[in-house]
mmCIF file of the N, C-alpha and C atoms, coordinates in Angstrom:
data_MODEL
# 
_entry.id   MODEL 
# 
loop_
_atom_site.group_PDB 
_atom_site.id 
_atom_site.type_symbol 
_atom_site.label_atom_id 
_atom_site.label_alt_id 
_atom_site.label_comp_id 
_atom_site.label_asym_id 
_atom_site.label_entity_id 
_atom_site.label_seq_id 
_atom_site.pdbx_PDB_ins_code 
_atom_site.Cartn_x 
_atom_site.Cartn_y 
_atom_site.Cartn_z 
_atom_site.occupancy 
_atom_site.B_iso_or_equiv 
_atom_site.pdbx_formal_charge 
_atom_site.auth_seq_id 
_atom_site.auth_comp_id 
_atom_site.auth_asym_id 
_atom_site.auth_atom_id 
_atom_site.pdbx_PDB_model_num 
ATOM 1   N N  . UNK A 1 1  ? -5.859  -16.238 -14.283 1.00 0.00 ? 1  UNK A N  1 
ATOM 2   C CA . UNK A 1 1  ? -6.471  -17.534 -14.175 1.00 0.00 ? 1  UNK A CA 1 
ATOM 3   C C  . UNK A 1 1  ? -6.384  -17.967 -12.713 1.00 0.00 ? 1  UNK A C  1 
ATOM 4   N N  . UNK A 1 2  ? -7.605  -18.681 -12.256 1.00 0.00 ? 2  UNK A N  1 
ATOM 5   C CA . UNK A 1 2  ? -7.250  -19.078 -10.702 1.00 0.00 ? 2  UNK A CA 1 
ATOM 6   C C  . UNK A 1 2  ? -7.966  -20.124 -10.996 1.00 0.00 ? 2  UNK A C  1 
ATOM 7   N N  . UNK A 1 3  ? -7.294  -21.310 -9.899  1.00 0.00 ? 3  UNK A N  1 
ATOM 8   C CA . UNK A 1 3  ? -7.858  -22.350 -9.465  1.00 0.00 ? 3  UNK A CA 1 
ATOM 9   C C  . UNK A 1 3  ? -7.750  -22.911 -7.955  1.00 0.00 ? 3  UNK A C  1 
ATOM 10  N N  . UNK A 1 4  ? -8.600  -23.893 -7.915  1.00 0.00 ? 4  UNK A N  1 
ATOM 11  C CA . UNK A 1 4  ? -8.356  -24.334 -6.327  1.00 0.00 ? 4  UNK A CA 1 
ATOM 12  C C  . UNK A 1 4  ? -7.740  -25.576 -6.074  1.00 0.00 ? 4  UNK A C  1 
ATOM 13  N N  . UNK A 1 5  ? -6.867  -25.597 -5.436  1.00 0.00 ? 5  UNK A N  1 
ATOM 14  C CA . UNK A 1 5  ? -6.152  -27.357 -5.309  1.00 0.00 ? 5  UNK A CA 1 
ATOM 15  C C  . UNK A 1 5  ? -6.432  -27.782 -3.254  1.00 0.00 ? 5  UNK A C  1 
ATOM 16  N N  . UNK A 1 6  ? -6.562  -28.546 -2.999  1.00 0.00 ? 6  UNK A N  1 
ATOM 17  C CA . UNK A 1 6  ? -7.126  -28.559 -1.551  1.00 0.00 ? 6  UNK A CA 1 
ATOM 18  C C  . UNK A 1 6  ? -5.580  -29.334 -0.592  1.00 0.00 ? 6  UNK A C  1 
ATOM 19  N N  . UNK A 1 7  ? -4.600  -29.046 -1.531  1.00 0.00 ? 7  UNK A N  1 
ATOM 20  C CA . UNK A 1 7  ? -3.285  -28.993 -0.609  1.00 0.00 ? 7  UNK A CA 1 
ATOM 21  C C  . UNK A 1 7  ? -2.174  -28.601 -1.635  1.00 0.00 ? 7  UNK A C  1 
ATOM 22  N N  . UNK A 1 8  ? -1.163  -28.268 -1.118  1.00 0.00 ? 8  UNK A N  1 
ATOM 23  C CA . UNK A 1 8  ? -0.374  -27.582 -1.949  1.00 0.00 ? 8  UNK A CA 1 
ATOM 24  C C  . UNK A 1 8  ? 0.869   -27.978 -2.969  1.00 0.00 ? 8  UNK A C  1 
ATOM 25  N N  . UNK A 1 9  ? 1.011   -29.822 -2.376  1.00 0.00 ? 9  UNK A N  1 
ATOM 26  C CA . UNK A 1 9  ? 1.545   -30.302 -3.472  1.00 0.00 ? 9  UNK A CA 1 
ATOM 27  C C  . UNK A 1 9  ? 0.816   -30.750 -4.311  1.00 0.00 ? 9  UNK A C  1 
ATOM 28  N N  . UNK A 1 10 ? -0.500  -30.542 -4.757  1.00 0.00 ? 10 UNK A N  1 
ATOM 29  C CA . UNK A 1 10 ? -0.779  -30.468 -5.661  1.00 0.00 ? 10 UNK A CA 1 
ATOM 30  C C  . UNK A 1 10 ? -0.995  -29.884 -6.750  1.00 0.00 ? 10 UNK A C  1 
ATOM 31  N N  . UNK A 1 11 ? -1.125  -28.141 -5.904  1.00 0.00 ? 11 UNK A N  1 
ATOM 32  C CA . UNK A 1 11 ? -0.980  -27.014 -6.639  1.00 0.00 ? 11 UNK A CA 1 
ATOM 33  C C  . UNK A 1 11 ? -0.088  -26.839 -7.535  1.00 0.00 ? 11 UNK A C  1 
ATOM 34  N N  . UNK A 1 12 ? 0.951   -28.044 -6.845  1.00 0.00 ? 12 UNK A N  1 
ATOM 35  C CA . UNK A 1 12 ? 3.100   -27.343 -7.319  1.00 0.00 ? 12 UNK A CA 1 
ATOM 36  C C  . UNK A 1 12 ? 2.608   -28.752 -8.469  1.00 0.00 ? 12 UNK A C  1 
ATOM 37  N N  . UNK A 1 13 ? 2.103   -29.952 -8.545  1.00 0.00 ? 13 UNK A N  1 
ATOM 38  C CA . UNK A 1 13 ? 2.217   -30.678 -9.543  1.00 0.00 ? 13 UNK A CA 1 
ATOM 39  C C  . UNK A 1 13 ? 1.459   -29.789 -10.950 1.00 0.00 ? 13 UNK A C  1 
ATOM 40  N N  . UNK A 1 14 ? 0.139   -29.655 -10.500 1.00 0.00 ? 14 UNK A N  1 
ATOM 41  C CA . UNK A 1 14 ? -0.678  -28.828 -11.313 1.00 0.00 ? 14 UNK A CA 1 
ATOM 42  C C  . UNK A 1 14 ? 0.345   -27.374 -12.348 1.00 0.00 ? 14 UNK A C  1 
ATOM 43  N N  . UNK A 1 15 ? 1.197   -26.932 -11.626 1.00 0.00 ? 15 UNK A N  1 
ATOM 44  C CA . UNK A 1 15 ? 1.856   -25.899 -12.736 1.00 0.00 ? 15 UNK A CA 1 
ATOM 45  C C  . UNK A 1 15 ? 2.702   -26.473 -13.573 1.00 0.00 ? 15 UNK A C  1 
ATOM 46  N N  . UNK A 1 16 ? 3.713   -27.826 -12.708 1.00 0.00 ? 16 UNK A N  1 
ATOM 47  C CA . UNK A 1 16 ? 4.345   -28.271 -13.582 1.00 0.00 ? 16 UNK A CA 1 
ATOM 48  C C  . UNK A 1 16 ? 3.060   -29.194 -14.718 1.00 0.00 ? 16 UNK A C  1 
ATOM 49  N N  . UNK A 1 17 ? 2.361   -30.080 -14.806 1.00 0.00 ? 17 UNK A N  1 
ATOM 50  C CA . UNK A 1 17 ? 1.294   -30.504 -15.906 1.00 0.00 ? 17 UNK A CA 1 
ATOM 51  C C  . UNK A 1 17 ? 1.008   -28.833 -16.820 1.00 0.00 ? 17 UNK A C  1 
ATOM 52  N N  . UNK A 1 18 ? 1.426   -27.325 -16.537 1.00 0.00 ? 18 UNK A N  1 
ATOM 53  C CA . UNK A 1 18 ? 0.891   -25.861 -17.373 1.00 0.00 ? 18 UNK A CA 1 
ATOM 54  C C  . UNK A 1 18 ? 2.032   -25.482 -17.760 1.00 0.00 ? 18 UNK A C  1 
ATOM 55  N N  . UNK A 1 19 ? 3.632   -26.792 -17.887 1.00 0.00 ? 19 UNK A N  1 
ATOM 56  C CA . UNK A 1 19 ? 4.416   -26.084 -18.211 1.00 0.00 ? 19 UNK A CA 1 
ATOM 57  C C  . UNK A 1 19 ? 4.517   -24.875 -19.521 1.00 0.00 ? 19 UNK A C  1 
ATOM 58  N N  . UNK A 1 20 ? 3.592   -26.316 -20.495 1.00 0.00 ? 20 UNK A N  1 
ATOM 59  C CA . UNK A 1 20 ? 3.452   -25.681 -22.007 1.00 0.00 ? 20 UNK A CA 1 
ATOM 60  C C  . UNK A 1 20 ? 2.767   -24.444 -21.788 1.00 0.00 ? 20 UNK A C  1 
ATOM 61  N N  . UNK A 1 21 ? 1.615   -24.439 -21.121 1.00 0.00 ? 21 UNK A N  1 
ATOM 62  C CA . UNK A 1 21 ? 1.217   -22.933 -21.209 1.00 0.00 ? 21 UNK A CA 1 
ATOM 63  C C  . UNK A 1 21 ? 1.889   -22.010 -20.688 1.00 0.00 ? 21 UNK A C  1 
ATOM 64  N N  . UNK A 1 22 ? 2.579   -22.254 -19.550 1.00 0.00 ? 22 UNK A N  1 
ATOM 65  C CA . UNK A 1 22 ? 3.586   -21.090 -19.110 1.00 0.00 ? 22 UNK A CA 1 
ATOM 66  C C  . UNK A 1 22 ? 5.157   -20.788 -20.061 1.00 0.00 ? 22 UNK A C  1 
ATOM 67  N N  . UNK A 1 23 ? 5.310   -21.571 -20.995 1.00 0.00 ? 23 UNK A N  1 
ATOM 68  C CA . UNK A 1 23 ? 6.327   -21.151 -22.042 1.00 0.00 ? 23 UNK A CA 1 
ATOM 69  C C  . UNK A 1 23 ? 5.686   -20.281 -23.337 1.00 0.00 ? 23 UNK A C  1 
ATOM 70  N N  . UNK A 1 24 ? 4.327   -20.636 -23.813 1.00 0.00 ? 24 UNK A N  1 
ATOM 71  C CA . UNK A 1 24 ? 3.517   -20.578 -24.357 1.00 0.00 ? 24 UNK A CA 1 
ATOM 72  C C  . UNK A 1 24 ? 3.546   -18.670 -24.200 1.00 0.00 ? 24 UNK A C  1 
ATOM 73  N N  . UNK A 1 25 ? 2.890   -18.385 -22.625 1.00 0.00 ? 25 UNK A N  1 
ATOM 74  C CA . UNK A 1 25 ? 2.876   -17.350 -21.817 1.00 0.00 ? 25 UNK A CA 1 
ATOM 75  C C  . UNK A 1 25 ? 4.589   -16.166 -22.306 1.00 0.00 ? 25 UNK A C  1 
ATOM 76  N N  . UNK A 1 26 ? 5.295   -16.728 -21.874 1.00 0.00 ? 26 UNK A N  1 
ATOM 77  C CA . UNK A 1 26 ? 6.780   -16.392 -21.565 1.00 0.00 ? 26 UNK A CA 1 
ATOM 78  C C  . UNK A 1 26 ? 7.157   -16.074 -23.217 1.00 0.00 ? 26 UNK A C  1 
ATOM 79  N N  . UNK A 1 27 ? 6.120   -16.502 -24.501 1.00 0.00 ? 27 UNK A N  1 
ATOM 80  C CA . UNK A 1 27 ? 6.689   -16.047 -25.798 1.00 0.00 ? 27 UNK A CA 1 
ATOM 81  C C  . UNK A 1 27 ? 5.797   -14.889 -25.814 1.00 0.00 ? 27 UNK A C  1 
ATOM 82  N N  . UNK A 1 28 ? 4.954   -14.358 -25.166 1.00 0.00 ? 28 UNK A N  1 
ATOM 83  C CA . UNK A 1 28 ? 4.153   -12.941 -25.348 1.00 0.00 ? 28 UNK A CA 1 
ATOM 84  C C  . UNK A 1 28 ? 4.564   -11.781 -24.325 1.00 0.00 ? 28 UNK A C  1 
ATOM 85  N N  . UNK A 1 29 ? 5.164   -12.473 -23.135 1.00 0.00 ? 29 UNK A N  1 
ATOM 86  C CA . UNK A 1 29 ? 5.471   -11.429 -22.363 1.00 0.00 ? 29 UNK A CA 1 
ATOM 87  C C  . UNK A 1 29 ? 6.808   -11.770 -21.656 1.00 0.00 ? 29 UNK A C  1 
ATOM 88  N N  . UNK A 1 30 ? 7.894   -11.155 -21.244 1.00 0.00 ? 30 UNK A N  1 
ATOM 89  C CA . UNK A 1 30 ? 8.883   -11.342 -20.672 1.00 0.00 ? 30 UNK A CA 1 
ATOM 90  C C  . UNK A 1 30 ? 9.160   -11.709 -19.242 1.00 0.00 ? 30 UNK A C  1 
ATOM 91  N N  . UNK A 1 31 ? 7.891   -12.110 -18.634 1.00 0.00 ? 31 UNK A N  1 
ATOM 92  C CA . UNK A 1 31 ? 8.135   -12.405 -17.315 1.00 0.00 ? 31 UNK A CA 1 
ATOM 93  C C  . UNK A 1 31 ? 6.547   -13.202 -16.834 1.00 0.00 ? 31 UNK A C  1 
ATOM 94  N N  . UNK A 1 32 ? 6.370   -14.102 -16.278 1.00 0.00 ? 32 UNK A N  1 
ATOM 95  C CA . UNK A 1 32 ? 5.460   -14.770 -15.797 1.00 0.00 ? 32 UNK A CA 1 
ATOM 96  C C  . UNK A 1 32 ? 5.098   -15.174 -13.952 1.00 0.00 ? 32 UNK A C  1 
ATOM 97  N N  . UNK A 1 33 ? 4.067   -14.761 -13.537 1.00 0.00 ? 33 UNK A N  1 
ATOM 98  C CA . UNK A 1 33 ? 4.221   -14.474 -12.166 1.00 0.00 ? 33 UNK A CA 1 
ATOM 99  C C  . UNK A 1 33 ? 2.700   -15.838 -11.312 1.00 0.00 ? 33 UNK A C  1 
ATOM 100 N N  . UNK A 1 34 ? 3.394   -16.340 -10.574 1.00 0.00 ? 34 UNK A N  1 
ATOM 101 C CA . UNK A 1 34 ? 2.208   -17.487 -9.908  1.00 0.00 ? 34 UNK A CA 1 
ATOM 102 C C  . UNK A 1 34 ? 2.223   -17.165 -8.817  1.00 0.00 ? 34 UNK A C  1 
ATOM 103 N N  . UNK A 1 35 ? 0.809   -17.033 -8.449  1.00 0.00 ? 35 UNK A N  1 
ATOM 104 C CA . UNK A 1 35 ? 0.879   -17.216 -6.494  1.00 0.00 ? 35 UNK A CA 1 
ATOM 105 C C  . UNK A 1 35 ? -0.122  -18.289 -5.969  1.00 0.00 ? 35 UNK A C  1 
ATOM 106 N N  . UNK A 1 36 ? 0.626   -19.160 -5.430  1.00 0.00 ? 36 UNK A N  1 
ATOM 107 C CA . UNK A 1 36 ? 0.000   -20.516 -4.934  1.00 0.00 ? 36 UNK A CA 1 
ATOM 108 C C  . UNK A 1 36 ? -0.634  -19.363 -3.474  1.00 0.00 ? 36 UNK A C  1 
ATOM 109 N N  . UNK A 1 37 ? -1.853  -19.899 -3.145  1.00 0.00 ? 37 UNK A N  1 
ATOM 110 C CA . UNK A 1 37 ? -2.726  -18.833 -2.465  1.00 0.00 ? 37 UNK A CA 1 
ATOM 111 C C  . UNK A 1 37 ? -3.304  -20.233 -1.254  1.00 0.00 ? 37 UNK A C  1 
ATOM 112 N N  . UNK A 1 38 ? -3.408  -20.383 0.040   1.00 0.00 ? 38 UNK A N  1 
ATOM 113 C CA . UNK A 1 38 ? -4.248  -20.809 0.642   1.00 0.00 ? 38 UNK A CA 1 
ATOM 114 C C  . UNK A 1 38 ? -5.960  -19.997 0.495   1.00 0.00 ? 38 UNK A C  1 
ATOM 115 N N  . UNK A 1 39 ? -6.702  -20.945 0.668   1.00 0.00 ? 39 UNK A N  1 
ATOM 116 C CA . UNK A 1 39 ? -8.344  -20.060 1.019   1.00 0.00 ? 39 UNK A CA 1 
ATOM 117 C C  . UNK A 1 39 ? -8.858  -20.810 1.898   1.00 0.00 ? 39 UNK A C  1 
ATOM 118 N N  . UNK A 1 40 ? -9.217  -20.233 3.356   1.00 0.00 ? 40 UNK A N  1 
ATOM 119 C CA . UNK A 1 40 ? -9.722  -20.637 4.520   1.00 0.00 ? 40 UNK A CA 1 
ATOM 120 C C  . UNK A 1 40 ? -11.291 -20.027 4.448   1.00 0.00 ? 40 UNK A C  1 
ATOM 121 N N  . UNK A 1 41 ? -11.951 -20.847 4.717   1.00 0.00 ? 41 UNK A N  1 
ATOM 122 C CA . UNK A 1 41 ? -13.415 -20.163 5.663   1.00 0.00 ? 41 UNK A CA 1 
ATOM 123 C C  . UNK A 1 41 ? -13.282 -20.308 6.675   1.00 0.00 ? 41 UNK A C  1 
ATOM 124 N N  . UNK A 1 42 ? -13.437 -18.608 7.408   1.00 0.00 ? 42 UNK A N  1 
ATOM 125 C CA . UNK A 1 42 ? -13.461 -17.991 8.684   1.00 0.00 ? 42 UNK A CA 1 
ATOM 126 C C  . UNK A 1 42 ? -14.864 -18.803 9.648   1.00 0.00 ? 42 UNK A C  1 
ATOM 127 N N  . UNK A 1 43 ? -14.929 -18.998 10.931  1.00 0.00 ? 43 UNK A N  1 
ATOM 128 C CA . UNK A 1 43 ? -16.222 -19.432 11.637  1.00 0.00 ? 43 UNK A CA 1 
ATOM 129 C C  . UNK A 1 43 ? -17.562 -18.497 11.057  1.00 0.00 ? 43 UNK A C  1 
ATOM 130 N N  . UNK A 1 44 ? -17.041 -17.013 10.592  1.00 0.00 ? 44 UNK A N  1 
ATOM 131 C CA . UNK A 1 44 ? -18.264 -16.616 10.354  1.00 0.00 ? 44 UNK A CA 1 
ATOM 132 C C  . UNK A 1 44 ? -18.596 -16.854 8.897   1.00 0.00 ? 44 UNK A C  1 
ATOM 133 N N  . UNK A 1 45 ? -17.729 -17.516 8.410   1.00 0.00 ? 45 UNK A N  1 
ATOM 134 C CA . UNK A 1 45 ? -18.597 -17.522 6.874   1.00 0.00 ? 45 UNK A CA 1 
ATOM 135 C C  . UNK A 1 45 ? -17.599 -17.048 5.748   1.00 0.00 ? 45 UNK A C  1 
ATOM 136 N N  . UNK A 1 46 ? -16.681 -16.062 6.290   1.00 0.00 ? 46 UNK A N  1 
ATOM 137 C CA . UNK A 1 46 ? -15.938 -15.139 5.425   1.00 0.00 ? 46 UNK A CA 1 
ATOM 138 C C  . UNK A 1 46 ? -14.897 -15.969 4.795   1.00 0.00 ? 46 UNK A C  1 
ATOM 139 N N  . UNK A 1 47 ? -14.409 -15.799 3.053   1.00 0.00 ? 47 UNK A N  1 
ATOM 140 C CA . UNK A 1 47 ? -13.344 -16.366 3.071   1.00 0.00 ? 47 UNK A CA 1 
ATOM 141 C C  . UNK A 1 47 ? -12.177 -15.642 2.876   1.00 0.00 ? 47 UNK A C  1 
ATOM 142 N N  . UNK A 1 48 ? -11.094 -16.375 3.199   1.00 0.00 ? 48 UNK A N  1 
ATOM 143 C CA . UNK A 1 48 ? -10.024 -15.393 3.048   1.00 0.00 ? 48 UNK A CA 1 
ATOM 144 C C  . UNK A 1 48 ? -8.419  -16.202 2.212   1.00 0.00 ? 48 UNK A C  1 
ATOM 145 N N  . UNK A 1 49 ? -7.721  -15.280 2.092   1.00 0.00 ? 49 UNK A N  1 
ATOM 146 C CA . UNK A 1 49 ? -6.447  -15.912 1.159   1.00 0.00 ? 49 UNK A CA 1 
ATOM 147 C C  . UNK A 1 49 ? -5.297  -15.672 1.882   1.00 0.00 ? 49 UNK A C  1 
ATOM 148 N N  . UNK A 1 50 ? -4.410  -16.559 1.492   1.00 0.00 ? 50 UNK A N  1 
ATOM 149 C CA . UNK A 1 50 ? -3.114  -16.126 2.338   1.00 0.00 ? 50 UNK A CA 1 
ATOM 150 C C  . UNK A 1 50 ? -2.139  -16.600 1.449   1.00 0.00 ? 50 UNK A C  1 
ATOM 151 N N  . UNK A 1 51 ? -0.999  -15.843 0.515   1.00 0.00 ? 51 UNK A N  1 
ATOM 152 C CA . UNK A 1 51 ? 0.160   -16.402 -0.063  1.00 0.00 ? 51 UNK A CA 1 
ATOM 153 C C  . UNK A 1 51 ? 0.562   -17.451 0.409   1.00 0.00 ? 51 UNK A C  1 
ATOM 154 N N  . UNK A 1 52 ? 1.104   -18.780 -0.043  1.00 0.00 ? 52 UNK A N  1 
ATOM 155 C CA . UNK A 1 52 ? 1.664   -19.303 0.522   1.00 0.00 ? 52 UNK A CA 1 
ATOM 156 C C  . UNK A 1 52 ? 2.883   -19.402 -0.196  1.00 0.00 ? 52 UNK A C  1 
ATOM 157 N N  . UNK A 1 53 ? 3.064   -19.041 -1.673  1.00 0.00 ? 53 UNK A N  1 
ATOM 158 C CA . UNK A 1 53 ? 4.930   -19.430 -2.592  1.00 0.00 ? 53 UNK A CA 1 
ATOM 159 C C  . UNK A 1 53 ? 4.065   -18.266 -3.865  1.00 0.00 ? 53 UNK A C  1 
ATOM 160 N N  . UNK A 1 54 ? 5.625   -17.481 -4.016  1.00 0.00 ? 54 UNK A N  1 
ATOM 161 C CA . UNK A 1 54 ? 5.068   -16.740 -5.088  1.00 0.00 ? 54 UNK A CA 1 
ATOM 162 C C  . UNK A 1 54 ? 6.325   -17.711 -6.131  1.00 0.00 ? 54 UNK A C  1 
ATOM 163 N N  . UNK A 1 55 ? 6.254   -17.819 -7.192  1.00 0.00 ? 55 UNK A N  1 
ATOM 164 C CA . UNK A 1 55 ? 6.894   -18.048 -8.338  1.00 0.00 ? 55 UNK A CA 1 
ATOM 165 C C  . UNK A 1 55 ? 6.661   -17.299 -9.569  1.00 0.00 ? 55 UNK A C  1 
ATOM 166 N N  . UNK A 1 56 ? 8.243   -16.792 -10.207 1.00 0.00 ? 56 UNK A N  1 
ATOM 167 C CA . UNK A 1 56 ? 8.152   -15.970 -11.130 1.00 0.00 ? 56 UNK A CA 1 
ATOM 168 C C  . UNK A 1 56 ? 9.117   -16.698 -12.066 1.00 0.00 ? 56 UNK A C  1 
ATOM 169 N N  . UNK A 1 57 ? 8.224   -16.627 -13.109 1.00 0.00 ? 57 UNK A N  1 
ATOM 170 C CA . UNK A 1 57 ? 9.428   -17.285 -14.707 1.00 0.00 ? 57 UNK A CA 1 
ATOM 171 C C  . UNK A 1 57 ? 9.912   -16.191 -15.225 1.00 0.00 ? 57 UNK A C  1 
ATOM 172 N N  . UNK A 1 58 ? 10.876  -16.187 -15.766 1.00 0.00 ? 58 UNK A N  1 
ATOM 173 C CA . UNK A 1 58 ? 11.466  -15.430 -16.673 1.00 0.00 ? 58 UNK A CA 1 
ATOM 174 C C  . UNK A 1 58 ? 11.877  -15.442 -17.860 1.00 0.00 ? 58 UNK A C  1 
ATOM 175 N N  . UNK A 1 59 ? 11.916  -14.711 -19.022 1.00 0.00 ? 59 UNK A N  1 
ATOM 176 C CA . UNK A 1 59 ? 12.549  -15.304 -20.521 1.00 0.00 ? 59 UNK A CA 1 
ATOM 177 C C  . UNK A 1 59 ? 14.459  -15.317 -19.988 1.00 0.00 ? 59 UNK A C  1 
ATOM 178 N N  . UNK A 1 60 ? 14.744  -15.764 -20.744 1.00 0.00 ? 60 UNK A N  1 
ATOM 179 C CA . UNK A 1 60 ? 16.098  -16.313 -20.873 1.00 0.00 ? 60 UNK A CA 1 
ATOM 180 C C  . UNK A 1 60 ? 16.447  -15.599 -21.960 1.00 0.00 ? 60 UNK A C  1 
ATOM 181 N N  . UNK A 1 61 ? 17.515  -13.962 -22.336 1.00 0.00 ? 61 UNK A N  1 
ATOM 182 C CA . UNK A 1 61 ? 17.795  -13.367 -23.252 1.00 0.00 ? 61 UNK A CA 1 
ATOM 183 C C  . UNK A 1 61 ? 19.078  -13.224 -23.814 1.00 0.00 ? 61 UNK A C  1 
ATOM 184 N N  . UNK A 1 62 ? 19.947  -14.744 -23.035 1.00 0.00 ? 62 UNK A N  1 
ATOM 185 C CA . UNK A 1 62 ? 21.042  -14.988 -23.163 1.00 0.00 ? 62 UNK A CA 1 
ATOM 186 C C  . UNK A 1 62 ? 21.045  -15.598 -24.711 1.00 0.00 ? 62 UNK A C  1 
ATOM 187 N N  . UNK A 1 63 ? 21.792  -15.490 -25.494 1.00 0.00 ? 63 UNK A N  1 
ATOM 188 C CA . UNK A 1 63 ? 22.524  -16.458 -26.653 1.00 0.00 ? 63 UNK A CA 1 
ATOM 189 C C  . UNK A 1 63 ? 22.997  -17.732 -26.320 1.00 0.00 ? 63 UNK A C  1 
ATOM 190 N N  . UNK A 1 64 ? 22.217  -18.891 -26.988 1.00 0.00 ? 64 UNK A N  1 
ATOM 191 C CA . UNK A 1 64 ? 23.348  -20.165 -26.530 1.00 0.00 ? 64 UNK A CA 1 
ATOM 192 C C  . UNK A 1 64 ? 24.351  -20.037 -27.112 1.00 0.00 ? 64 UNK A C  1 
ATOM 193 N N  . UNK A 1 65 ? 25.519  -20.305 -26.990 1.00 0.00 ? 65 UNK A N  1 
ATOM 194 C CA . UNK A 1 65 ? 26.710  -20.509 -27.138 1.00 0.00 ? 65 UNK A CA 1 
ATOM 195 C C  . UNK A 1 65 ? 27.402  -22.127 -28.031 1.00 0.00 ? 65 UNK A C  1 
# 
């Protein structure tokens, strides 16, 4: 899934508002991976991406106690 946010605390609000889907996510697969991405247009036209925060969830396979 990708989307575009036009600064990056918004990007970081936007996942927390997908918590449910990213738990949702985390009951089908054991690990969940985000990359908040800048996208610049170059003078000539070109666009391009640049990582800016990778974030990875994980299941929790501990026992509560």
């Amino acid at each position: 899934m990708a989307r575009v946010w036009t600064k990056k605390n918004a990007a970081r609000e936007a996942i927390i508002k997908y918590a449910d889907f990213l738990i949702e996510q985390l009951e089908e697969t054991p690990q969940v991976n985000i990359q908040i991405r800048s996208l610049k247009r170059l003078a000539n036209g070109k666009l391009v991406t640049e990582v800016l925060e990778e974030l990875t969830f994980e299941q929790n396979s501990a026992s509560p106690r």
